[in-house]
C-alpha positions in Angstrom: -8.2 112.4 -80.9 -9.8 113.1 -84.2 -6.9 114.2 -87.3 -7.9 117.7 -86.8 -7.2 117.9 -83.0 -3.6 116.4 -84.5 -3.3 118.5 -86.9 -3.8 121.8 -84.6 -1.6 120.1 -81.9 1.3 119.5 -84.3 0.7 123.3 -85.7 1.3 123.8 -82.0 4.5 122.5 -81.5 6.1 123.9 -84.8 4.5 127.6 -83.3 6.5 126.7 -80.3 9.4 125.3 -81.6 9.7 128.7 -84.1 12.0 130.0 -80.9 14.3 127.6 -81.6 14.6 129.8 -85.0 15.8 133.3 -83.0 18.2 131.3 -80.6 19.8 129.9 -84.3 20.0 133.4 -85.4 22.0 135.0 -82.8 24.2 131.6 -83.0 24.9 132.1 -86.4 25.5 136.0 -86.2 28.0 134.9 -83.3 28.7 136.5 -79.6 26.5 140.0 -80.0 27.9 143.7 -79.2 26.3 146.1 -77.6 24.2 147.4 -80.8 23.4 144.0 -81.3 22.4 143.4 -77.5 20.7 146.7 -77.1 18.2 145.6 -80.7 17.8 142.3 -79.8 16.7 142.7 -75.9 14.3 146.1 -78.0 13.1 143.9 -80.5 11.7 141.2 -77.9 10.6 144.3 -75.4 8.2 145.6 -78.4 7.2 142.1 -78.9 6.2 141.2 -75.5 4.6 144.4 -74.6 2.4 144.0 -78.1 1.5 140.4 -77.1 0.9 141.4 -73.2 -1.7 144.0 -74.6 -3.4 141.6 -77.2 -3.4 139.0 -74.1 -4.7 141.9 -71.8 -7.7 142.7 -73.9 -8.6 138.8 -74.3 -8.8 138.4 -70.6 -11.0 141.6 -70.5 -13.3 140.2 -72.8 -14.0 136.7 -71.8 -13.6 137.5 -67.7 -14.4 139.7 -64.8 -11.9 143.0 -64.2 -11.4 141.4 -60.9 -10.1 138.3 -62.5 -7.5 140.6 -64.5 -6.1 142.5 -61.5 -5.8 139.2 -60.1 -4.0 138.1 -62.9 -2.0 140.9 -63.5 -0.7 141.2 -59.8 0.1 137.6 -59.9 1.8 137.0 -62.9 4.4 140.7 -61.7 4.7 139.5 -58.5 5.9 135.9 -59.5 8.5 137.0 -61.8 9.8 139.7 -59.1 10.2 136.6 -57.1 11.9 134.7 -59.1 14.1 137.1 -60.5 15.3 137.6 -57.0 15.7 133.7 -56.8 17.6 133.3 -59.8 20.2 136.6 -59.3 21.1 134.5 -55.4 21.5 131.5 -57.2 23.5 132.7 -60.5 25.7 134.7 -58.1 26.9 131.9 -55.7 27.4 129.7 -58.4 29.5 132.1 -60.4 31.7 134.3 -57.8 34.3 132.5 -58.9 34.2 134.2 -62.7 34.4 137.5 -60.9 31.7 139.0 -62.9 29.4 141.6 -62.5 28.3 141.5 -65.9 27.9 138.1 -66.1 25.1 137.9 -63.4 22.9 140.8 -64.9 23.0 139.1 -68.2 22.1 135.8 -67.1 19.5 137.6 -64.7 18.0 139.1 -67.8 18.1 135.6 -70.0 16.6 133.3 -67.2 14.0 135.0 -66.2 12.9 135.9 -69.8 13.1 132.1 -70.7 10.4 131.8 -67.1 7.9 134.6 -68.1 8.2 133.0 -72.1 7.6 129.4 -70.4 4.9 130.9 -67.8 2.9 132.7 -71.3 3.2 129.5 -73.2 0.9 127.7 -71.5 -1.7 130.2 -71.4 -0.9 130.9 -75.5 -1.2 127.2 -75.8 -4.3 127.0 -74.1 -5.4 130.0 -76.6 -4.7 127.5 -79.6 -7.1 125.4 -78.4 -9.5 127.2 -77.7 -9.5 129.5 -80.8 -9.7 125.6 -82.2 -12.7 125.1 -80.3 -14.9 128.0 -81.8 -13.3 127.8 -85.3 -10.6 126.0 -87.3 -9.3 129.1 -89.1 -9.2 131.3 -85.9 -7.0 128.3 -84.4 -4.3 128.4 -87.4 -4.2 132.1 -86.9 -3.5 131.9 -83.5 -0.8 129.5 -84.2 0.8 132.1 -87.2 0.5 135.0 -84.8 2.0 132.8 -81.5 5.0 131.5 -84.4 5.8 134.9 -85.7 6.4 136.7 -82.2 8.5 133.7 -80.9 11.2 134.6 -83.2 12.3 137.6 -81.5 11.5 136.5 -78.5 13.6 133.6 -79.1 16.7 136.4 -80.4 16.2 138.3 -77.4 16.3 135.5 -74.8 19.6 133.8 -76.5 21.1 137.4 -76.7 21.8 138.0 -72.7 22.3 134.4 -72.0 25.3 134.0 -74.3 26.6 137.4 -72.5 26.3 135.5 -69.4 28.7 133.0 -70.8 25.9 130.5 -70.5 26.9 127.4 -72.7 25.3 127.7 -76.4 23.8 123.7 -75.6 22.1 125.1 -72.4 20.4 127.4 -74.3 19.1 124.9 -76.7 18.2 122.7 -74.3 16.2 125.6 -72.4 14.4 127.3 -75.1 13.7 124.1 -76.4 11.7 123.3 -73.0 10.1 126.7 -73.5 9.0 125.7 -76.8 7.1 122.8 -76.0 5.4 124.6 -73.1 3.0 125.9 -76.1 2.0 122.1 -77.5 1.9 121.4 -73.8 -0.5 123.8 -73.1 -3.0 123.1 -76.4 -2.9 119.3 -75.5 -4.3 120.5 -72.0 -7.0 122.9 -73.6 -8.0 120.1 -75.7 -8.2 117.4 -73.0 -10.0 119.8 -70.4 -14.0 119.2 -71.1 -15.2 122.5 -70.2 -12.7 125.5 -69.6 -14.5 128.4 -67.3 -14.4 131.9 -69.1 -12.6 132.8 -65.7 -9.8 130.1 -65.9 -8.6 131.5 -69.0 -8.9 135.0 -68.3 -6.3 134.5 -65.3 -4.2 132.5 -67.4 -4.2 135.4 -70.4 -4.0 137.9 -67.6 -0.9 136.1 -65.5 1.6 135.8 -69.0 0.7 139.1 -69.2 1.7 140.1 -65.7 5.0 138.1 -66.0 5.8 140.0 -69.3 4.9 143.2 -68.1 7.5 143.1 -65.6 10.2 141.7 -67.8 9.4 144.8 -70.0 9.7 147.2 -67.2 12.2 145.8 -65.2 14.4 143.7 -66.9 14.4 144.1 -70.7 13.9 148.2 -71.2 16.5 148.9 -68.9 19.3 146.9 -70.1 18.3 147.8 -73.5 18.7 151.1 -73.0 22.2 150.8 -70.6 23.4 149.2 -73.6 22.9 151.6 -76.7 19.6 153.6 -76.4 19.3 154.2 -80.1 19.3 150.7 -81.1 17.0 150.1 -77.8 13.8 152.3 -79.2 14.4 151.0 -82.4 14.3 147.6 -81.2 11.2 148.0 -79.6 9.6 149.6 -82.5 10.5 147.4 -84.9 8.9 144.4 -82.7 5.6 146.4 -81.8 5.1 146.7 -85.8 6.2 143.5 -86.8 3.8 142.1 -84.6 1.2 144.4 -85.5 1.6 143.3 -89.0 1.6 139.7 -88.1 -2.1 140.1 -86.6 -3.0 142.3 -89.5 -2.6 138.9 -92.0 
């Protein structure tokens, strides 16, 4: 692998590993309150519906509409599966803690760390091939991917640490999540010939999966939680990334 195929693969990782940031953030900040909750869950809402469009209109372009249903349907109906999976499981292993509370917010946290993990790849894949048709369209990819992993990474940590999920857990989570991006470059880079269709699924699935944690998941918790700070979470995210794209 030639320096520049290490240079954009290490670019990569720090674009991943920019989550790592958010989940700092909230650690710093301490255990958040409902304000706090109700921004941060906004924040990565706006966020991940701003990316799910941008990914949305990239699979239009490069595939068939047929290839974006499928993608779209897919991506939903996997996280509605899992988010059933992982409300079982959370609740038999916690019955003991008596809590309600505790389940919905770890609900909301794990499967936002799967759809974040499940639009890595793709992103990652992105990377490389934005390397592919030009160097500078690769490093803005990289910013953009960075910038919006922030929040997401804030809005993630947020819920978990309601769940009483152990702050090392976390780390050790998000941290997987993070390198799901280099992962997912290193594959674009070692695949010889990627079909326009292959990565219009895989824009078109992380866009399912986040669609559905915006919908159900992350805009009605938000709002449960303090409404006002909910739309100006969301917002705040959709401009912030907006402005991110705009450098």
């Amino acid at each position: 692998m030639g320096e520049l195929l290490q240079g954009i693969l290490f670019f990569s990782m720090l674009a991943g590993m920019a989550t790592i940031i958010g989940v700092f953030i909230v650690f710093y900040f301490g255990t958040p309150n409902r304000q706090s909750i109700a921004l941060y869950l906004g924040l990565a809402a706006g966020v991940m519906i701003t990316v799910s469009i941008d990914l949305i209109i990239h699979s239009a372009k490069i595939g068939h509409y047929k290839t974006l249903l499928m993608g779209l349907v897919l991506g939903a109906l996997l996280m509605a599966l899992l988010s059933g999976i992982i409300a079982i499981i959370h609740k038999n292993f916690t019955h003991r803690r008596g809590s309600a509370f505790n389940v919905k917010f770890a609900k909301i946290g794990w499967t936002m760390v799967l759809g974040i993990a499940a639009h890595n790849l793709p992103e990652g894949l992105a990377i490389a091939a934005g390397e592919a048709a030009d160097h500078k369209l690769g490093i803005a990819i990289v910013i953009a991917i960075a910038l919006h992993n922030v929040p997401e990474g804030i809005g993630v940590t947020a819920p978990l640490l309601k769940s009483g999920t152990r702050k090392a857990i976390i780390v050790i989570a998000l941290i997987f999540v993070a390198l799901c991006v280099p992962m997912g470059t290193l594959l674009g880079l070692y695949i010889i010939e990627i079909t326009p269709a292959f990565i219009s699924l895989a824009l078109s699935f992380a866009a399912g999966a986040m669609m559905y944690i915006v919908v159900f998941e992350l805009t009605p918790a938000a709002f449960k939680q303090q409404p006002i700070y909910a739309q100006l979470g969301i917002v705040v995210g959709i401009i912030a990334l907006y402005a991110a794209h705009s450098i």
